[in-house]
TORFIMAR-253923 format. One record per residue: residue in one letter; y, x, z of N, C-alpha, C in turn; residue number from 0. Coordinates in steps of 0.001 Angstrom, whole numbers. Example, Ala and Ser with C-alpha at 12.3 -4.5 7.8 and 13.67 -1.06 7.14 Angstrom:
BEGIN
@r: A npy: -5690 npx: 13190 npz: 7800 capy: -4500 capx: 12300 capz: 7800 cpy: -3300 cpx: 13200 cpz: 7800 k: 0 .
@r: S npy: -2250 npx: 12850 npz: 7080 capy: -1060 capx: 13670 capz: 7140 cpy: 30 cpx: 12900 cpz: 7870 k: 1 .
***
This chain:
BEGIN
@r: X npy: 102278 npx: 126310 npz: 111063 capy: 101725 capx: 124996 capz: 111298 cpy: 101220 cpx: 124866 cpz: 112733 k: 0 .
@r: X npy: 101424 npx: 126134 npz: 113479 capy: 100760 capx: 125581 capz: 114936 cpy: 101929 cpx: 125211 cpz: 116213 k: 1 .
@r: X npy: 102726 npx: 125172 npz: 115729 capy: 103766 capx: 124150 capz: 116116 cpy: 103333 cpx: 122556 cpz: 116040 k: 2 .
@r: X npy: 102548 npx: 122188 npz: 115214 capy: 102180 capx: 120996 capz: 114798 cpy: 100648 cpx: 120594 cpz: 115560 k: 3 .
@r: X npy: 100229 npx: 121198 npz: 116141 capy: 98649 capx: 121450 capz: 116715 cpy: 98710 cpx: 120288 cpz: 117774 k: 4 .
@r: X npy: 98260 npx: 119380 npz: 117916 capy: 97952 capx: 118072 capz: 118478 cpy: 96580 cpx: 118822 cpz: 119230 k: 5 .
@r: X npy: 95927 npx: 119363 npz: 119340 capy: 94689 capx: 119075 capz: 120182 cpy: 94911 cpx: 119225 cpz: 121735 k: 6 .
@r: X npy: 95589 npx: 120316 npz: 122191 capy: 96040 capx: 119832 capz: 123394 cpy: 97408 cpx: 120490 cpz: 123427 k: 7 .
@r: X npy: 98206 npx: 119257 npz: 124046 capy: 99652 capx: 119255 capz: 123926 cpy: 100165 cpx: 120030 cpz: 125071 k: 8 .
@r: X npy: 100969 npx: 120987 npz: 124890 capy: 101367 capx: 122002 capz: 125971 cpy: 102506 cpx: 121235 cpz: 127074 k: 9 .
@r: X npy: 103221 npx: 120342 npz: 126509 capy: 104050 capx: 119558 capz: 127379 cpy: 103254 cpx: 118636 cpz: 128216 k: 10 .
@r: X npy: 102336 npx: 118351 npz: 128097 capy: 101600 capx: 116962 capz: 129139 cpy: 100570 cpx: 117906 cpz: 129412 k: 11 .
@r: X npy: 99667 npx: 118666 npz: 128471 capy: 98844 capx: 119127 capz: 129277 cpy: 97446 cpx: 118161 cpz: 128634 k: 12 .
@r: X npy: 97726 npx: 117226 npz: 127910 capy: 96593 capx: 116564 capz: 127400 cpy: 96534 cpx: 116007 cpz: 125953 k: 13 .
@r: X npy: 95522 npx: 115661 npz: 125622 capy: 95462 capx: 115362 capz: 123698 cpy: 95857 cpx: 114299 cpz: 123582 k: 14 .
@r: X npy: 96934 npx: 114934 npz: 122129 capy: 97859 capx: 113539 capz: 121908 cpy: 97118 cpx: 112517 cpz: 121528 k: 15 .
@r: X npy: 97423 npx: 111438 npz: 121534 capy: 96633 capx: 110332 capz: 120912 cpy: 96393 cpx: 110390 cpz: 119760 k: 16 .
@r: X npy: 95277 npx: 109822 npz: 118843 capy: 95172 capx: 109506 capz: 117817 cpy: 96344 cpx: 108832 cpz: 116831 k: 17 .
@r: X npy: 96559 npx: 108182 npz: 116597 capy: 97198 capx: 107820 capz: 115989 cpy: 98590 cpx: 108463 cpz: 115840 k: 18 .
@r: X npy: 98977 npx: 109167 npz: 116925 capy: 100227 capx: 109986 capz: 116966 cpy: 99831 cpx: 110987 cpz: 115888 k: 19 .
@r: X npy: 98419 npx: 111914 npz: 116444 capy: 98236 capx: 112857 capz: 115327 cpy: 97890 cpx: 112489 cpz: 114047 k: 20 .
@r: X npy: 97732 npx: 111462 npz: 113616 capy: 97744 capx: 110837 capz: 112245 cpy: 98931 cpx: 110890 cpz: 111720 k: 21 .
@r: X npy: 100139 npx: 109787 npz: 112578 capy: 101716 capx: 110058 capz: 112355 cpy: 102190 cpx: 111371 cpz: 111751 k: 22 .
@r: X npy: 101911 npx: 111916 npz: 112572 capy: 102406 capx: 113340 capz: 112326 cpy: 101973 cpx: 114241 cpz: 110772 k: 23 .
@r: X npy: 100436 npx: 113734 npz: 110422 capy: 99903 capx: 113629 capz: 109621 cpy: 100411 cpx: 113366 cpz: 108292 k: 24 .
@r: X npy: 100632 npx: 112217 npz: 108061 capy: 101652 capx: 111290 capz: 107598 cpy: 103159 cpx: 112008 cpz: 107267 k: 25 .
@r: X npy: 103523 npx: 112083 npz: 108208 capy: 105061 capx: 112569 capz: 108036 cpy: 104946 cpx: 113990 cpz: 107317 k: 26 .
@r: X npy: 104082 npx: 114905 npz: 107378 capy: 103967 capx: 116238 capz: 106471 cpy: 103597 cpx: 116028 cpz: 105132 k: 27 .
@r: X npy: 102515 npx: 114849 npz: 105142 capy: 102471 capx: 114675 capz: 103492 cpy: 103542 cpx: 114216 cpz: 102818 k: 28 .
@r: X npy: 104914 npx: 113469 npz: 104232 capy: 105496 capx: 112545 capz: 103638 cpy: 106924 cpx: 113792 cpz: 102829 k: 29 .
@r: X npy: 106814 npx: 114672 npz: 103905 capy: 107715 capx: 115695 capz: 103426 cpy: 107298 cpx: 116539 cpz: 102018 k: 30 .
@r: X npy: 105904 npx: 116721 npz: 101661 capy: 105195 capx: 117385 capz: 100744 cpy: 105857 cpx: 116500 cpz: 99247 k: 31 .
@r: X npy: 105724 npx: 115315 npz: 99244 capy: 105897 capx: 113769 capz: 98686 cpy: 107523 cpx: 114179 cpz: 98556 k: 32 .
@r: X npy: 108241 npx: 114098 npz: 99109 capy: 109780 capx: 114454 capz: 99094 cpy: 110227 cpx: 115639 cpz: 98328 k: 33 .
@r: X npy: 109373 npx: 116864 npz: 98912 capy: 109712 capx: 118054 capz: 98187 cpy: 109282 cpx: 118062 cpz: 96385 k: 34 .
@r: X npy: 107838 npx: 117147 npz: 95869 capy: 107817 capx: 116898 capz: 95167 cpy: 109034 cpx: 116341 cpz: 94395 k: 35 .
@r: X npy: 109116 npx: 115021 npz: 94655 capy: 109846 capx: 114178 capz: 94329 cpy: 111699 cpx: 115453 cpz: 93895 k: 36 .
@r: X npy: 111947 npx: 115908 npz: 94708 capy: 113147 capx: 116524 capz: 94482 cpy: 112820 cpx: 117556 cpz: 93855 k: 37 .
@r: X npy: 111837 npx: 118207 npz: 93555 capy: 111657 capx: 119260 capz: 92234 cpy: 111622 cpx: 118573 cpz: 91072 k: 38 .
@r: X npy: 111008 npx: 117421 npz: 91118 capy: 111135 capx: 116333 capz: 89632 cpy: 112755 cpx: 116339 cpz: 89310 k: 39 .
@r: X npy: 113530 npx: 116175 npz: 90370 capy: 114958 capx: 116078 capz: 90028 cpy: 115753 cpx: 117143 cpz: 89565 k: 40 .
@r: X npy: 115443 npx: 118228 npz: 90207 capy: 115698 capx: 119518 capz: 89969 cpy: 115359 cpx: 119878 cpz: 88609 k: 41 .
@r: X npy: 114243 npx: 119261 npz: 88027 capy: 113682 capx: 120266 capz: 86602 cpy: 114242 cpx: 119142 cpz: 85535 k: 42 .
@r: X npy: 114760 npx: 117686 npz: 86063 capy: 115045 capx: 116463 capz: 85391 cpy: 116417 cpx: 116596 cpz: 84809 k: 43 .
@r: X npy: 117222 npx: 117389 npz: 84803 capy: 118669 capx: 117431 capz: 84237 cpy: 119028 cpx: 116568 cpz: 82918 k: 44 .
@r: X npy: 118162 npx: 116990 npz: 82331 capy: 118451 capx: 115898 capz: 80648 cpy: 118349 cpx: 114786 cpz: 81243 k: 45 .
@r: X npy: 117234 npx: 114449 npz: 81548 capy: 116901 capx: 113083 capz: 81896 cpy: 118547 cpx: 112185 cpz: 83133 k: 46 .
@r: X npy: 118419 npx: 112841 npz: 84164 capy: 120030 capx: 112864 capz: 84817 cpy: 120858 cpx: 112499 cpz: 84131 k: 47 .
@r: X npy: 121121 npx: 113577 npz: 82820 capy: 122656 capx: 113415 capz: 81930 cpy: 121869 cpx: 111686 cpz: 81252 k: 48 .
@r: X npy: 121152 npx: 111573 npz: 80699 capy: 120726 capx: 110573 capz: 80703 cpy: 120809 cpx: 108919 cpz: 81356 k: 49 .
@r: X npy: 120313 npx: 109137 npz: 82030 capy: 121009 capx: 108649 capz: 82922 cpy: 122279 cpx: 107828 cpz: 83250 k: 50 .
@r: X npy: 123001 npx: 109097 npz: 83131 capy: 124418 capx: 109275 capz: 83450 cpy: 125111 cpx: 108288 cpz: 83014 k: 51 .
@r: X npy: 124873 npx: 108518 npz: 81264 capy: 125505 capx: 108361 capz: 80116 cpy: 125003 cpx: 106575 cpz: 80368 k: 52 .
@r: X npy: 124046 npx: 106178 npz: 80044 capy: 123157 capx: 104954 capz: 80106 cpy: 124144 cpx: 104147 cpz: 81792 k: 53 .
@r: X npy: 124383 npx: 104453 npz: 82284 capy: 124740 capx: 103568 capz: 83619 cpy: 126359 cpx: 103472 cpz: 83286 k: 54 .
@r: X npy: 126949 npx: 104595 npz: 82170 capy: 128463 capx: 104641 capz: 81611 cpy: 128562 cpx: 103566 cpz: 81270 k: 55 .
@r: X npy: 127418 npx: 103478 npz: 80002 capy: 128121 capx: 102044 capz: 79043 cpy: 127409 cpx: 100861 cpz: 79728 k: 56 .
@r: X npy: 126819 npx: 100522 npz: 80665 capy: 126790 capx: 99791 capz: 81167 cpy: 127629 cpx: 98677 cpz: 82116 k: 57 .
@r: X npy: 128638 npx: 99974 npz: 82902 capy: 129742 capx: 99566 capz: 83341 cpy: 130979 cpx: 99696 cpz: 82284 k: 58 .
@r: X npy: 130526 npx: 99847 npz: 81042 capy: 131378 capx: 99693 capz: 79719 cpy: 132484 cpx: 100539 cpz: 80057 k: 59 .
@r: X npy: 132155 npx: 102141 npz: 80579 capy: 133429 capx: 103173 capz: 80975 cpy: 132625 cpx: 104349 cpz: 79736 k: 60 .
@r: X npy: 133246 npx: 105041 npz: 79307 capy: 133222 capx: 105433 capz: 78071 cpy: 133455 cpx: 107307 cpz: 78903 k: 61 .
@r: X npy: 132478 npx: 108255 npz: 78832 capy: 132269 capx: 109165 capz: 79232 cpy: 132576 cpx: 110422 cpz: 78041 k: 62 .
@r: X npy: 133830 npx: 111171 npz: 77781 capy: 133864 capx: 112286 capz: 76943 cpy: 133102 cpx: 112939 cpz: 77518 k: 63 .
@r: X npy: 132594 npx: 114270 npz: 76792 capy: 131711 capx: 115305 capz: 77303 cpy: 131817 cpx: 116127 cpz: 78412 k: 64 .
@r: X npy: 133447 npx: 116657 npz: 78836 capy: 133272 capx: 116849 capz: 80302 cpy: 133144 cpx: 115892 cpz: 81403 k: 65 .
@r: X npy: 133358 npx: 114689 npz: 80969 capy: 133214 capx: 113951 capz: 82527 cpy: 132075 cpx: 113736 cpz: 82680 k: 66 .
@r: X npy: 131224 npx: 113734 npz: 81484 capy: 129743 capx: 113012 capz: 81241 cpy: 129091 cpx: 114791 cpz: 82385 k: 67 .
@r: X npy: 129218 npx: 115699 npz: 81742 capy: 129105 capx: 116461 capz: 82211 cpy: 129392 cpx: 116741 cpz: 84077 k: 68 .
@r: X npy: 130901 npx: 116748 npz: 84240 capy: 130959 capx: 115931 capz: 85815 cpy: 130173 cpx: 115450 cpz: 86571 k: 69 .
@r: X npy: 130308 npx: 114389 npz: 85594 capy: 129268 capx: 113178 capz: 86386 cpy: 127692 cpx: 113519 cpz: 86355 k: 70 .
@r: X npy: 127233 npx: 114170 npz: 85421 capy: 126051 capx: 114574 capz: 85858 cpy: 125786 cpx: 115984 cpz: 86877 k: 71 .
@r: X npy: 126618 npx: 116489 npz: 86852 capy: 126969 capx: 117542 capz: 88219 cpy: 126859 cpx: 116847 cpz: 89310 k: 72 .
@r: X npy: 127180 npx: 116100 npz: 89448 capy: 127406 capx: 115398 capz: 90884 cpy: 126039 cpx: 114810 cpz: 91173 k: 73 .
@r: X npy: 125517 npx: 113770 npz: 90176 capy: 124433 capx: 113038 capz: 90332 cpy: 123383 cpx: 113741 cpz: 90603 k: 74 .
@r: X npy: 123155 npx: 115145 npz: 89721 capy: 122264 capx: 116198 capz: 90086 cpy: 122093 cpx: 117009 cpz: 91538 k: 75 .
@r: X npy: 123385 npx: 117122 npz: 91861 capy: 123638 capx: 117986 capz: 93220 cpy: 123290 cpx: 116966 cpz: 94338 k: 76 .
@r: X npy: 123730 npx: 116097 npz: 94360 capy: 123269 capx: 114440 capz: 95094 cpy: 122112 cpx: 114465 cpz: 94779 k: 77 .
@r: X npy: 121282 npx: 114439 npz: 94088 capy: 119790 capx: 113948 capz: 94263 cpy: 119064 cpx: 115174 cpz: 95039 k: 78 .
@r: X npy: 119544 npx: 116496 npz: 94574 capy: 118651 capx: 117280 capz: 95175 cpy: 119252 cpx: 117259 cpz: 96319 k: 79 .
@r: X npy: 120457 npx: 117729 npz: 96950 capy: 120935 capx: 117714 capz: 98293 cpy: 120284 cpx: 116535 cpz: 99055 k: 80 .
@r: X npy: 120255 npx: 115330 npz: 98382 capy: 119676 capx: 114355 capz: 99708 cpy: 118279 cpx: 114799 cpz: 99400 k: 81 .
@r: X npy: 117901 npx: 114991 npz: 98633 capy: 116440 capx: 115208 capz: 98848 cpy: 116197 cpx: 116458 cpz: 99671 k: 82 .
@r: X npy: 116345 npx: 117070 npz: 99560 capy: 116490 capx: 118627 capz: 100397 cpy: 116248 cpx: 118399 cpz: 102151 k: 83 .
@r: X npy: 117578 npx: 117265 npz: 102338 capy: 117895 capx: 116581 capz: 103370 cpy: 116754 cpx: 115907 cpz: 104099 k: 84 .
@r: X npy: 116200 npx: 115221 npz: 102956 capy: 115157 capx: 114166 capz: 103524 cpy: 113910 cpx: 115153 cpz: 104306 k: 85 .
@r: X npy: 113537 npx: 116025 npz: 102956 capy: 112258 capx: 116682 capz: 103779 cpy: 112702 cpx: 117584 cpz: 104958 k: 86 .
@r: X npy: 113653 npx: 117986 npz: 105178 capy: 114012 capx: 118107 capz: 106665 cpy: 114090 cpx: 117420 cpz: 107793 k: 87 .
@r: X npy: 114649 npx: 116126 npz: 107242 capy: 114078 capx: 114850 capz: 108138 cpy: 112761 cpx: 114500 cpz: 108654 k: 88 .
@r: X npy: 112189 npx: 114324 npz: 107593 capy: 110606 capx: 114246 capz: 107429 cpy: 109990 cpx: 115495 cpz: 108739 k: 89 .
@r: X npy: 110127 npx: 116565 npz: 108655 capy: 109575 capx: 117946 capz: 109342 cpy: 110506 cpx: 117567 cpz: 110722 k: 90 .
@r: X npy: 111494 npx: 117276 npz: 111078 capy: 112179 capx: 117303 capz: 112682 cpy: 111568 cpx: 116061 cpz: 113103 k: 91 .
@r: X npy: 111423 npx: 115091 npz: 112425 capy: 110754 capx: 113740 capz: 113247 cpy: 109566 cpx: 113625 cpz: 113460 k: 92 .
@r: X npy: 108536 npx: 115111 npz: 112638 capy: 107750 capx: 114691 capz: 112634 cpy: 106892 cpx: 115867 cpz: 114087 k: 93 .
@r: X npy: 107959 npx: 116764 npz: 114153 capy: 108079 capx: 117373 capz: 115315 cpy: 108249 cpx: 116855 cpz: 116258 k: 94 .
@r: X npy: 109150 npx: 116401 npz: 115970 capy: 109410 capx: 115153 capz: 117678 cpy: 108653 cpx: 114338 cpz: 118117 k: 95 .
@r: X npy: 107945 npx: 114173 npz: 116982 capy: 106462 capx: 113206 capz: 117714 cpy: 105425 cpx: 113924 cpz: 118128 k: 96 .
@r: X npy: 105471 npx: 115207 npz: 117338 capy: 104117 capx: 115646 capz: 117894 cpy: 104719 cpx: 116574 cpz: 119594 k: 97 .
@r: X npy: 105185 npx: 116836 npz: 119782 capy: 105904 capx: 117018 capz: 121136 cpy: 105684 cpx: 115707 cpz: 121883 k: 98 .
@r: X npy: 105696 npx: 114982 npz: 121618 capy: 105876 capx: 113905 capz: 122622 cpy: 107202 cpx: 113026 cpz: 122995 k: 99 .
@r: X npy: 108321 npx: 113362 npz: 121949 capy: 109604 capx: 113310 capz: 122602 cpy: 109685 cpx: 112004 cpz: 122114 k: 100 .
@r: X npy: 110222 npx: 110837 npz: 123209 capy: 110194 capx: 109448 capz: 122726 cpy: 111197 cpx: 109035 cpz: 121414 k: 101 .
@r: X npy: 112014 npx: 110060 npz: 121588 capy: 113487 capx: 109639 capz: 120233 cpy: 112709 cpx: 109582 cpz: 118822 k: 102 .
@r: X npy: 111211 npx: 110618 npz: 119013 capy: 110914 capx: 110667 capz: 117371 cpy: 110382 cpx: 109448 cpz: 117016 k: 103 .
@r: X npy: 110422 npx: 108313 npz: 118150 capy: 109275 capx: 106858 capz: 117090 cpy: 110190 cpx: 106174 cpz: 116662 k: 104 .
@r: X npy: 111702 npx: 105815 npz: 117367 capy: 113132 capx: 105234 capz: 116698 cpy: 112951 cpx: 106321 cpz: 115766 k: 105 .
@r: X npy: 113460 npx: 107558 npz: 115591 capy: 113975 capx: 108181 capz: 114474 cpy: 113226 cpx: 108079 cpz: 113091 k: 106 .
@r: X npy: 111941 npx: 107944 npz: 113407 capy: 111020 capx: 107814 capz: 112552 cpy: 110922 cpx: 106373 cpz: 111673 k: 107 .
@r: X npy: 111051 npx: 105171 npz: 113115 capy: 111155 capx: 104477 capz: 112117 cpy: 112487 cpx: 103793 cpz: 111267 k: 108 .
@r: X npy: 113587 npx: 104302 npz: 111631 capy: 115176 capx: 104238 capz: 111096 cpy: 114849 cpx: 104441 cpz: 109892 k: 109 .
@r: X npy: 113953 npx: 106002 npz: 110108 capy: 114481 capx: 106712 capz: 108457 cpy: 113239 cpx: 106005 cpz: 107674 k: 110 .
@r: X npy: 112322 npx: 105498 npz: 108432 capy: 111791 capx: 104935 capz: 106705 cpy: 112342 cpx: 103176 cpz: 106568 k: 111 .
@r: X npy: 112994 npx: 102941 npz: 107290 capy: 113879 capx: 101513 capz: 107251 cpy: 114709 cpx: 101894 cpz: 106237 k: 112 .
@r: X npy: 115544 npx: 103771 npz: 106480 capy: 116524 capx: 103681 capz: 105374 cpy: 115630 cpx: 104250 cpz: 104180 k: 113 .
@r: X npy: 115363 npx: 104504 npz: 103690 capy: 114704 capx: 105349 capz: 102900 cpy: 113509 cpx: 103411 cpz: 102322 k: 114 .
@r: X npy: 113319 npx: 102618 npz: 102971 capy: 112720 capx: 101852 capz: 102060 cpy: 113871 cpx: 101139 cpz: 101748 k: 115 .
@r: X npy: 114730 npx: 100855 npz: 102468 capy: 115765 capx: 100007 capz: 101558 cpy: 116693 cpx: 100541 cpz: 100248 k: 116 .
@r: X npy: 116882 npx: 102104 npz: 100680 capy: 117382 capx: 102564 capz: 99172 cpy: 116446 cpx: 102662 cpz: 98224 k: 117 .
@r: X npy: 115477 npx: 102389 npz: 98400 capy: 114490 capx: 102946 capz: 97317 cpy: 114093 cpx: 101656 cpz: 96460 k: 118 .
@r: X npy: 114325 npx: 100124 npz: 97822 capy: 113846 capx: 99335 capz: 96995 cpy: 115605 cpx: 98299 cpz: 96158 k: 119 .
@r: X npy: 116823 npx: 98990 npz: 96923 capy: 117811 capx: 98896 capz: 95994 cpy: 118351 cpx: 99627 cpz: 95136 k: 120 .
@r: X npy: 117574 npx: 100994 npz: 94818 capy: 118158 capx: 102289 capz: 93920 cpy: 117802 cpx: 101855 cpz: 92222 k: 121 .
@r: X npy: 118036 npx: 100361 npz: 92366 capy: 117811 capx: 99820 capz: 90657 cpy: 116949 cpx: 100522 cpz: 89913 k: 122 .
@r: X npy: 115520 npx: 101208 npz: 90345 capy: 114208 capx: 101541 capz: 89902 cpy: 114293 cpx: 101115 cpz: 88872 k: 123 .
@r: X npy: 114309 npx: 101384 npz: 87450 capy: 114358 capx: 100219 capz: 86213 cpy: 113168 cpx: 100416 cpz: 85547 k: 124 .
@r: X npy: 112552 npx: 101944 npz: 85611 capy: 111187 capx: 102209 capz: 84623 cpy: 109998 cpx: 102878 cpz: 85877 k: 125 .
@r: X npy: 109056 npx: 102890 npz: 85721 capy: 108202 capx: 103507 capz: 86508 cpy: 108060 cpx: 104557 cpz: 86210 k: 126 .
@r: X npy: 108448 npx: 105511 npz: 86272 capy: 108239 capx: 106856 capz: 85793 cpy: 107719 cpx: 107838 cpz: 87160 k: 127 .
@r: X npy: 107553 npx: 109053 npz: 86979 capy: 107108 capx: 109586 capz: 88365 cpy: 107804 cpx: 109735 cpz: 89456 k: 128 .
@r: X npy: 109533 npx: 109611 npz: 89218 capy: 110567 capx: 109508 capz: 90612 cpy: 110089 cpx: 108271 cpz: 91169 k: 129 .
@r: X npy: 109849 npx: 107059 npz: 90874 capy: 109824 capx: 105721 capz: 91190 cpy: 108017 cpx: 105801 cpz: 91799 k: 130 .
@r: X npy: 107257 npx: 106648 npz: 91367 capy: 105410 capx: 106554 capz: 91817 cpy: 105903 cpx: 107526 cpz: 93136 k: 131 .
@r: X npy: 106630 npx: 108615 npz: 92730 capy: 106963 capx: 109409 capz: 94432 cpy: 107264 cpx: 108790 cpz: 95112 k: 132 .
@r: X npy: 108842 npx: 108033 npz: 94883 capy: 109590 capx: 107017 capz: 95500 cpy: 108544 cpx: 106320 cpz: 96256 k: 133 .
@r: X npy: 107558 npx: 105256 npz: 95892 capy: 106774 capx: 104347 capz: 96182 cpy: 105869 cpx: 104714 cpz: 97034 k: 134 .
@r: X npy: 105255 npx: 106421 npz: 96758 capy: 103930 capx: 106835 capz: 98203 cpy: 104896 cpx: 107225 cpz: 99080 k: 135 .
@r: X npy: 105823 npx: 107919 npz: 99137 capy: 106760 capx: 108285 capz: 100208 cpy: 107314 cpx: 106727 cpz: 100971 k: 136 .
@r: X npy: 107631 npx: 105587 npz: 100688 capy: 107827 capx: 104588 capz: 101045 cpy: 106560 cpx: 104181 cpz: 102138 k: 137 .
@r: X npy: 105110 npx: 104098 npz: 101118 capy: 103921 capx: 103738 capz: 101762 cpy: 103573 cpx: 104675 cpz: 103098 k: 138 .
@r: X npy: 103944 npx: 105931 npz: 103018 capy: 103773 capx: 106932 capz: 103891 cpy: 104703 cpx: 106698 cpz: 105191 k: 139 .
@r: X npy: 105692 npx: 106286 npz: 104791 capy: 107172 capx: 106342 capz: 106148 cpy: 106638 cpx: 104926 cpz: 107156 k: 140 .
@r: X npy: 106371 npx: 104036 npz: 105988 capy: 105916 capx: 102621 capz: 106793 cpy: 104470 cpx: 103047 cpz: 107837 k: 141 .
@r: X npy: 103562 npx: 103084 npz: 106713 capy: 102052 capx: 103584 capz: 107714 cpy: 102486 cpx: 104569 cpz: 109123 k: 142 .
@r: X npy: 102813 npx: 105465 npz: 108747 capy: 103398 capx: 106745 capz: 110216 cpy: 103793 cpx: 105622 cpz: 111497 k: 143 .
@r: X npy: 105209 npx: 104566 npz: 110629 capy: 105635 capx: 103789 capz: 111952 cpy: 104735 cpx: 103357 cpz: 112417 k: 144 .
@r: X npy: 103722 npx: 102327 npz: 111420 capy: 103151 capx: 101540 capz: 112053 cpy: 102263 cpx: 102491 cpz: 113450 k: 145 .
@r: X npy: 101870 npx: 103369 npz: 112819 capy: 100559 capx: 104173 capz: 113671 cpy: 101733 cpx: 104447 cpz: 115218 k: 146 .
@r: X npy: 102864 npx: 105104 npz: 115261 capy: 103757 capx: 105525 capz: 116130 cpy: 103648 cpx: 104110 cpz: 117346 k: 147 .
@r: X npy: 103880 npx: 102828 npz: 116649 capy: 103692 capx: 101907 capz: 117307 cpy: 102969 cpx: 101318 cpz: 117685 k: 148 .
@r: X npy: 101609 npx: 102077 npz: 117764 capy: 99960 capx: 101473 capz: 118373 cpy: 100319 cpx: 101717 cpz: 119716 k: 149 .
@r: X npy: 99126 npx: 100794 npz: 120421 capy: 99109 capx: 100737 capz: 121918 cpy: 99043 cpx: 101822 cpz: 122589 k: 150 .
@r: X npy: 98111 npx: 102874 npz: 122369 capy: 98299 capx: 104199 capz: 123423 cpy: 99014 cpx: 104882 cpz: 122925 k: 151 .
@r: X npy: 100018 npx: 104840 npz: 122479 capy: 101396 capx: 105514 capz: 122047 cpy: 102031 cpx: 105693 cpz: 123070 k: 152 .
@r: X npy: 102805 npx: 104505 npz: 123498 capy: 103663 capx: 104275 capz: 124679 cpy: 103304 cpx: 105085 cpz: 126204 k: 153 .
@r: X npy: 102159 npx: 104797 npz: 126612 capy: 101781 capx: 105537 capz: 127602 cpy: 101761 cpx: 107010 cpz: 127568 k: 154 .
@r: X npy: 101536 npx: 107661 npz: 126286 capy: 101273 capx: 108666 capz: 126208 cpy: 102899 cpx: 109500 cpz: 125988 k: 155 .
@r: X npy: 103674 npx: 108581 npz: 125745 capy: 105108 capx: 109129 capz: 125356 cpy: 105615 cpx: 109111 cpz: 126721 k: 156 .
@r: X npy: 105554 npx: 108034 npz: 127536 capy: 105963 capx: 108014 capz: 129164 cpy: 105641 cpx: 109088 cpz: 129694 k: 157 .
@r: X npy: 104197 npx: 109194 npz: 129244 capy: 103539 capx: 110496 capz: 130133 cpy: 104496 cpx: 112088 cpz: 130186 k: 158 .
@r: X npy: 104446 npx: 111995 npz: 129012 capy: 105421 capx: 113529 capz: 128298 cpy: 106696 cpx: 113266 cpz: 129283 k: 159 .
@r: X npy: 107597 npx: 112542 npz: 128596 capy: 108694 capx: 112451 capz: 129264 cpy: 108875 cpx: 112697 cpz: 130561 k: 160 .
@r: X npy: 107887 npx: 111841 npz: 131709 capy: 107963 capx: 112187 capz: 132902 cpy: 107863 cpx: 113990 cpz: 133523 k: 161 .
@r: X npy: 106237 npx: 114457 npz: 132244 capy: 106714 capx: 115568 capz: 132641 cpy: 107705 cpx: 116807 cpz: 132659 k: 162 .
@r: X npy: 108030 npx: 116093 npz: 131565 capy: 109415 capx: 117270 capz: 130961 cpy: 110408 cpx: 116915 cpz: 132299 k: 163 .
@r: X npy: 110468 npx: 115485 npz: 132589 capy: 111324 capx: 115406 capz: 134157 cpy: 111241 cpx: 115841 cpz: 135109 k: 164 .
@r: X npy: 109774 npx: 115834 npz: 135500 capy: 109233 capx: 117259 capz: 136390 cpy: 109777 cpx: 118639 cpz: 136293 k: 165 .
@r: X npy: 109596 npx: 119319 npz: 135556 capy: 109555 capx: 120346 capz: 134911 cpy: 111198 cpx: 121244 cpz: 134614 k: 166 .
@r: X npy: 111917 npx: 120351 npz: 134865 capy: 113661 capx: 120086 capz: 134727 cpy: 114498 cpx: 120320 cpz: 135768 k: 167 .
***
């Protein structure tokens, strides 16, 4: 975790701003929130085949036991793989901010642009605990941006940059 140490930043030479170290803040619970969320999926298999089966006859396609099976292979390996994915996301962007590096406040806020729009089109149908994770991880990606995009942000990201240009 001292990779993550905001009090004084070795690239500028001075303490990151507040709100950056909040961001950053933010983005570790947001990964904690993720890793959750994808162990729910991981231990959720019935529920998955479930699932599965339930979204079959919906599109009125009729699933024998290996495809049902298939198809819940896939859906399973897909949920955890992107999830896997995400909290890696979560941990590199949230690095990049605490460095100072200007790419992490776009990257940061892309991924909770994507990450709220699948979440609020991933046809959520019951509230169960994927959909309460779903929802603080949402609240978490938004808050981080917002904080990334406070006023002494900018200056303080110029600052870095210039010196890493120095320094080059």
């Amino acid at each position: 975790m001292e990779s993550f140490r905001s009090d004084d930043d070795t690239t500028t030479g001075e303490a990151m701003p507040q709100p950056v170290r909040y961001a950053v803040w933010l983005m570790l619970a947001g990964a904690l929130v993720q890793a959750l969320s994808t162990l729910t999926t991981a231990l959720d298999r019935e529920g998955i085949r479930a699932q599965t089966a339930r979204l079959a006859d919906e599109f009125d396609r009729s699933l024998d036991g290996k495809a049902l099976e298939r198809a819940t292979d896939q859906a399973y390996w897909f949920g955890v793989g992107t999830g896997v994915t995400f909290v890696a996301l979560w941990l590199v962007v949230a690095r990049l901010c605490a460095i100072g590096r200007t790419s992490g406040r776009p990257l940061a806020t892309l991924f909770a642009t994507v990450y709220t729009f699948t979440f609020a089109f991933s046809a959520v149908r019951s509230f169960g605990p994927g959909a309460f994770l779903g929802l603080v991880t949402v609240v978490v990606g938004v808050s981080a941006v917002y904080l990334l995009w406070r006023r002494p942000v900018t200056p303080w990201l110029a600052r870095c940059a210039a010196r890493r240009s120095q320094g080059a």
